[in-house]
FIZARO-930125 format. One record per atom (N, C-alpha, C): residue in one letter; y negated, x, z negated. Coordinates in pm, whole numbers, padded with zeros to 5 digits, always signed. Example, Ala and Ser with C-alpha at 12.3 -4.5 7.8 and 13.67 -1.06 7.14 Angstrom:
BEGIN
A+00569+01319-00780
A+00450+01230-00780
A+00330+01320-00780
S+00225+01285-00708
S+00106+01367-00714
S-00003+01290-00787
REM end
This chain:
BEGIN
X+06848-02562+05146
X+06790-02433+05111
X+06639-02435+05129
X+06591-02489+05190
X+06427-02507+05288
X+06372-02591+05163
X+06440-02681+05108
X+06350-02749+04966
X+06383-02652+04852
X+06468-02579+04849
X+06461-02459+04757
X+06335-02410+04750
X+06284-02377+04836
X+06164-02280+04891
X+06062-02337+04874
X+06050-02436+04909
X+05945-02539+04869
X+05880-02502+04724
X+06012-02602+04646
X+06002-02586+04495
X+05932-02460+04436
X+06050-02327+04470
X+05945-02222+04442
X+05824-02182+04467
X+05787-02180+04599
X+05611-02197+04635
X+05549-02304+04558
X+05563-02411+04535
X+05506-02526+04441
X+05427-02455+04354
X+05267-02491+04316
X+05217-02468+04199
X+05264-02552+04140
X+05203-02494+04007
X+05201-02550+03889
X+05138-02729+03874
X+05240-02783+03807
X+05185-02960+03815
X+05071-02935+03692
X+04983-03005+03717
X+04815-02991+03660
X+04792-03148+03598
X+04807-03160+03517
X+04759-03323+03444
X+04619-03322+03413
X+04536-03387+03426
X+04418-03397+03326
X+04372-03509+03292
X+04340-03536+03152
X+04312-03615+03061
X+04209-03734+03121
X+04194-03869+03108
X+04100-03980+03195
X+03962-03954+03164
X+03929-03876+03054
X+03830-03875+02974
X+03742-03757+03017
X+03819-03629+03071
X+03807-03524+03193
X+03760-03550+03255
X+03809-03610+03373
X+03757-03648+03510
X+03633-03593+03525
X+03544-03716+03458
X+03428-03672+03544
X+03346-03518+03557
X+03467-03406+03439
X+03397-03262+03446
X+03259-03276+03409
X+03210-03162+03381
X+03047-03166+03339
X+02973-03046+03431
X+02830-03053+03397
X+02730-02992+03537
X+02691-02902+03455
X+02690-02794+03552
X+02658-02637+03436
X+02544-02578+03556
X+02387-02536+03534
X+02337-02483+03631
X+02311-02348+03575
X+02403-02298+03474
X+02357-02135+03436
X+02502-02115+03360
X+02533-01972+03405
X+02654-01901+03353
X+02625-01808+03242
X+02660-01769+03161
X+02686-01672+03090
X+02844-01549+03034
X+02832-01468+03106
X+02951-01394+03107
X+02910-01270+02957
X+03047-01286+02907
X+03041-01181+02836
X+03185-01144+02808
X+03193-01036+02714
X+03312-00945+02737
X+03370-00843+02605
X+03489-00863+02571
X+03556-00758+02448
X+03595-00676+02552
X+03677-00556+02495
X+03802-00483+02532
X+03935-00564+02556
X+03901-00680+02532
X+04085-00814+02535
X+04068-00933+02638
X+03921-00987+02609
X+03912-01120+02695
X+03747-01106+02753
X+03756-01202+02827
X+03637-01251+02865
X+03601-01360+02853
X+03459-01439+02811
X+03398-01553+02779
X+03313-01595+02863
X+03312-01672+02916
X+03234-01762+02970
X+03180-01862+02960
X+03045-01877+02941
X+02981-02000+02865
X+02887-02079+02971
X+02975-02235+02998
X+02893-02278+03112
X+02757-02376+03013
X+02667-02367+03080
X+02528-02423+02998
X+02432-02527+03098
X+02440-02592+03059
X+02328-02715+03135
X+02148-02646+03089
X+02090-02596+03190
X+01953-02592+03126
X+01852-02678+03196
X+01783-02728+03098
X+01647-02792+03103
X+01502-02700+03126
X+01477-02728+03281
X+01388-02624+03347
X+01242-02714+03300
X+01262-02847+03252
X+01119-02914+03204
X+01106-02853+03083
X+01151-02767+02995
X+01104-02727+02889
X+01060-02551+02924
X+00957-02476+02865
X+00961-02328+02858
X+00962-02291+02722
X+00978-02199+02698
X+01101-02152+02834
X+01205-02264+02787
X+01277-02203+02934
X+01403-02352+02936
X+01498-02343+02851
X+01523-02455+02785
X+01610-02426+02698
X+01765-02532+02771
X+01868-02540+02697
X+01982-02540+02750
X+02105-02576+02634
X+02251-02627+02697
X+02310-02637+02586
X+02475-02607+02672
X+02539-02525+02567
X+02701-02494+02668
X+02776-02620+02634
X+02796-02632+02799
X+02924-02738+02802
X+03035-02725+02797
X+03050-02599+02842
X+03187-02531+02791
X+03220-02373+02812
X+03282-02363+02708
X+03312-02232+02701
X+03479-02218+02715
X+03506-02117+02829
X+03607-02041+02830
X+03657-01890+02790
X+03781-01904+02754
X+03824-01743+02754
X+03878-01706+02819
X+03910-01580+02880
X+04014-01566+02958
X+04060-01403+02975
X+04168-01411+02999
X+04243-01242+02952
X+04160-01153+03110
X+04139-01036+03113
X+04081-00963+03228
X+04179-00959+03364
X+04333-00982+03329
X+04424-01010+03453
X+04382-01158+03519
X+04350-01249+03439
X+04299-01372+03501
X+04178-01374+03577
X+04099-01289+03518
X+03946-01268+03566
X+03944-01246+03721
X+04005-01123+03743
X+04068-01029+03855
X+04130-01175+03940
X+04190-01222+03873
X+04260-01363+03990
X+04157-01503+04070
X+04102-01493+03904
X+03999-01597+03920
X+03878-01548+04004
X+03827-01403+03999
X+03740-01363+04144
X+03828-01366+04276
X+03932-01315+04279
X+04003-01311+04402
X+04007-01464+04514
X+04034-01605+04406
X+04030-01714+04457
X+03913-01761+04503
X+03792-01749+04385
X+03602-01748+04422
X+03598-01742+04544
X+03647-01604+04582
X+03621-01562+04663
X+03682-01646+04811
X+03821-01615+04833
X+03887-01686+04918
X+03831-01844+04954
X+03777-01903+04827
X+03724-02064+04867
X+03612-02045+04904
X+03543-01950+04871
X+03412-01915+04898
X+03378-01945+05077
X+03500-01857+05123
X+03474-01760+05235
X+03560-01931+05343
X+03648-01962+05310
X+03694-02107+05335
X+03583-02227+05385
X+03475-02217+05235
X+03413-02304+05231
X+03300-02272+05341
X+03216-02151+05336
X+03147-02101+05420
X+03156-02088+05566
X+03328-02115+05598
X+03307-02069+05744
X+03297-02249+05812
X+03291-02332+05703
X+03339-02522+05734
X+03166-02556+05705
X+03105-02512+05579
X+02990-02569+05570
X+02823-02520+05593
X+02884-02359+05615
X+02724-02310+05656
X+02725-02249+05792
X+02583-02266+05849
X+02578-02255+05981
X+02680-02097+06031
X+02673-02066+06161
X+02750-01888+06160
X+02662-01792+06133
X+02519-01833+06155
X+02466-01698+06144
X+02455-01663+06019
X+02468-01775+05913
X+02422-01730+05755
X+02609-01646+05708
X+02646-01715+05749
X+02803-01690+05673
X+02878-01502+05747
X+02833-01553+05851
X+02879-01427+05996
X+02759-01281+05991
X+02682-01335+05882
X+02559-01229+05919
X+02613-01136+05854
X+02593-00997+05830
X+02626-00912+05750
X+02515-00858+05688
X+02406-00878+05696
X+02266-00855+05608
X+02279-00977+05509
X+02352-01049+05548
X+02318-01201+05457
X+02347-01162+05276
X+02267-01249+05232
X+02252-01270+05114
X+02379-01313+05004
X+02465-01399+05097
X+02547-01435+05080
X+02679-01360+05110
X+02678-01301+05167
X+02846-01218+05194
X+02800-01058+05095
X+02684-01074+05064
X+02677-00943+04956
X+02754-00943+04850
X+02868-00830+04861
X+02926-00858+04737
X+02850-00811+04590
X+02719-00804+04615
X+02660-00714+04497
X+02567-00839+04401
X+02449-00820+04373
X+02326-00920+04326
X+02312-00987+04413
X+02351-01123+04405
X+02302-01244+04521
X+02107-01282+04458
X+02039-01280+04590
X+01923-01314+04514
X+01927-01489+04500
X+01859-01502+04376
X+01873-01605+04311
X+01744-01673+04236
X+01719-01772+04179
X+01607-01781+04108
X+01640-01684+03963
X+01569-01663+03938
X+01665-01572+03773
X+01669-01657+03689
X+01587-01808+03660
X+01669-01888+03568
X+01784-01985+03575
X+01835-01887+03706
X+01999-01970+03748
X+02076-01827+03737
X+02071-01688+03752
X+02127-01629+03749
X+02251-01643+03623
X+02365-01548+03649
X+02474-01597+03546
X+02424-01430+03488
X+02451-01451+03358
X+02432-01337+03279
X+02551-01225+03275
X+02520-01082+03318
X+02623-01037+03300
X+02665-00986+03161
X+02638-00999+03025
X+02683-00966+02927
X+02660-00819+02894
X+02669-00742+02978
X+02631-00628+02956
X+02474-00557+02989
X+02407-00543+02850
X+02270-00506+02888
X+02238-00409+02949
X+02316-00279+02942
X+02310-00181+02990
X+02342-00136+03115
X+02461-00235+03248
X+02444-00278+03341
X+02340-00344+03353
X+02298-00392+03316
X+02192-00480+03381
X+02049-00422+03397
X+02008-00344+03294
X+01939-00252+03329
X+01942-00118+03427
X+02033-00099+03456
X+02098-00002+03610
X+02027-00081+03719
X+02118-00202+03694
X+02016-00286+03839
X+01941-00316+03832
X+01848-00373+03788
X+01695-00342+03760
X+01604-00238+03796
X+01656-00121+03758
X+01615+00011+03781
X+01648+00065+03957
X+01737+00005+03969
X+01796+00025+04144
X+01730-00055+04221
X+01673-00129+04185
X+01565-00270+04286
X+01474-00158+04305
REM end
Protein backbone atom coordinates (compact mmCIF):
# COMPACT_ATOMS: atom_id res chain seq x y z
CA UNK A 1 0.00 0.00 0.00
CA UNK A 2 3.05 2.55 1.05
CA UNK A 3 4.36 2.14 -2.81
CA UNK A 4 0.83 2.91 -3.79
CA UNK A 5 1.38 6.26 -2.30
CA UNK A 6 4.52 6.75 -3.52
CA UNK A 7 3.42 6.30 -7.15
CA UNK A 8 0.68 8.75 -6.61
CA UNK A 9 2.83 11.56 -5.07
CA UNK A 10 5.39 10.84 -8.01
CA UNK A 11 5.68 13.77 -10.44
CA UNK A 12 5.44 13.70 -13.64
CA UNK A 13 8.54 11.72 -15.60
CA UNK A 14 10.25 14.79 -17.56
CA UNK A 15 12.49 13.65 -20.67
CA UNK A 16 14.50 16.22 -22.38
CA UNK A 17 15.95 16.16 -25.67
CA UNK A 18 20.38 15.91 -25.73
CA UNK A 19 20.27 18.90 -27.80
CA UNK A 20 18.30 20.81 -24.69
CA UNK A 21 20.53 20.33 -22.11
CA UNK A 22 22.56 22.96 -22.22
CA UNK A 23 19.17 25.47 -21.94
CA UNK A 24 19.91 29.01 -23.04
CA UNK A 25 20.82 32.46 -20.97
CA UNK A 26 18.08 35.04 -20.94
CA UNK A 27 19.15 38.42 -18.97
CA UNK A 28 15.68 40.24 -19.75
CA UNK A 29 12.01 39.04 -19.50
CA UNK A 30 9.21 40.19 -21.26
CA UNK A 31 5.68 39.41 -19.97
CA UNK A 32 2.66 39.97 -21.79
CA UNK A 33 -0.94 39.02 -21.72
CA UNK A 34 -4.60 38.17 -23.63
CA UNK A 35 -7.81 37.49 -21.74
CA UNK A 36 -6.66 33.34 -22.41
CA UNK A 37 -2.84 33.06 -22.00
CA UNK A 38 0.18 34.56 -21.08
CA UNK A 39 3.56 35.03 -23.08
CA UNK A 40 6.67 35.17 -22.08
CA UNK A 41 9.55 36.12 -24.07
CA UNK A 42 12.99 35.20 -22.66
CA UNK A 43 15.69 37.60 -24.58
CA UNK A 44 19.49 37.63 -24.38
CA UNK A 45 20.45 41.46 -24.50
CA UNK A 46 23.57 42.99 -25.65
CA UNK A 47 24.37 45.89 -23.11
CA UNK A 48 27.63 46.73 -25.63
CA UNK A 49 25.24 48.08 -28.06
CA UNK A 50 22.73 51.42 -27.30
CA UNK A 51 20.53 51.20 -26.85
CA UNK A 52 20.85 47.51 -26.16
CA UNK A 53 19.60 45.54 -28.41
CA UNK A 54 18.71 41.76 -27.87
CA UNK A 55 17.24 38.60 -29.36
CA UNK A 56 14.31 36.00 -27.73
CA UNK A 57 15.49 32.72 -26.96
CA UNK A 58 12.44 31.61 -26.15
CA UNK A 59 9.13 32.21 -25.97
CA UNK A 60 6.47 30.64 -23.84
CA UNK A 61 2.74 30.45 -23.43
CA UNK A 62 0.98 29.64 -20.75
CA UNK A 63 -2.81 29.43 -19.58
CA UNK A 64 -3.29 32.07 -16.30
CA UNK A 65 -4.02 28.76 -13.94
CA UNK A 66 -0.35 27.86 -14.72
CA UNK A 67 0.88 31.34 -14.17
CA UNK A 68 -0.74 31.37 -10.58
CA UNK A 69 1.32 27.87 -10.11
CA UNK A 70 4.32 28.88 -11.76
CA UNK A 71 4.53 32.15 -9.20
CA UNK A 72 3.54 30.01 -6.32
CA UNK A 73 6.76 27.61 -6.99
CA UNK A 74 9.17 31.06 -7.89
CA UNK A 75 8.35 31.71 -5.02
CA UNK A 76 8.73 28.62 -2.70
CA UNK A 77 12.42 28.03 -4.50
CA UNK A 78 12.98 31.42 -4.10
CA UNK A 79 12.49 31.48 -0.37
CA UNK A 80 14.38 27.71 -0.23
CA UNK A 81 17.09 29.10 -2.12
CA UNK A 82 17.48 32.29 0.01
CA UNK A 83 17.40 30.87 3.34
CA UNK A 84 20.78 28.20 1.91
CA UNK A 85 22.48 31.02 -0.17
CA UNK A 86 22.09 34.58 1.14
CA UNK A 87 23.45 35.86 4.23
CA UNK A 88 20.19 36.22 7.22
CA UNK A 89 20.13 39.64 7.34
CA UNK A 90 19.40 40.13 3.51
CA UNK A 91 16.83 37.19 3.27
CA UNK A 92 15.35 37.71 7.21
CA UNK A 93 15.23 41.52 6.73
CA UNK A 94 11.84 42.76 6.16
CA UNK A 95 12.84 46.20 4.60
CA UNK A 96 14.83 44.04 2.19
CA UNK A 97 14.65 44.49 -1.34
CA UNK A 98 14.30 41.14 -1.84
CA UNK A 99 11.36 39.69 0.21
CA UNK A 100 9.33 42.75 -1.38
CA UNK A 101 6.67 41.26 -2.94
CA UNK A 102 6.17 44.45 -5.07
CA UNK A 103 9.02 46.30 -7.67
CA UNK A 104 12.32 44.64 -6.83
CA UNK A 105 14.84 47.47 -7.51
CA UNK A 106 16.77 46.49 -10.37
CA UNK A 107 18.93 47.96 -13.11
CA UNK A 108 15.92 48.83 -15.59
CA UNK A 109 17.76 47.26 -18.48
CA UNK A 110 17.23 43.90 -16.67
CA UNK A 111 13.87 44.64 -15.49
CA UNK A 112 11.16 42.02 -16.94
CA UNK A 113 8.49 43.96 -18.73
CA UNK A 114 5.17 43.93 -17.42
CA UNK A 115 3.13 44.08 -20.67
CA UNK A 116 0.83 46.29 -19.42
CA UNK A 117 1.54 50.03 -20.08
CA UNK A 118 -0.92 51.35 -18.10
CA UNK A 119 0.24 49.44 -14.92
CA UNK A 120 3.29 50.46 -15.43
CA UNK A 121 2.65 53.85 -15.50
CA UNK A 122 0.71 53.63 -11.90
CA UNK A 123 4.11 52.65 -10.69
CA UNK A 124 5.99 55.11 -11.95
CA UNK A 125 3.69 57.64 -10.77
CA UNK A 126 3.76 55.93 -7.10
CA UNK A 127 7.75 56.20 -6.89
Amino acid sequence: MAEERDEENAGPEIIIQPDQMAGVWANFAAVSHSPYEFTLDFVRLDFRTQPPSGIVVSRISLSPKFVDELIQALQSNWQKYAEKALPEEVYRDPDSEIQDQGDVAEPEETRADSGDDDDQERKRRAK
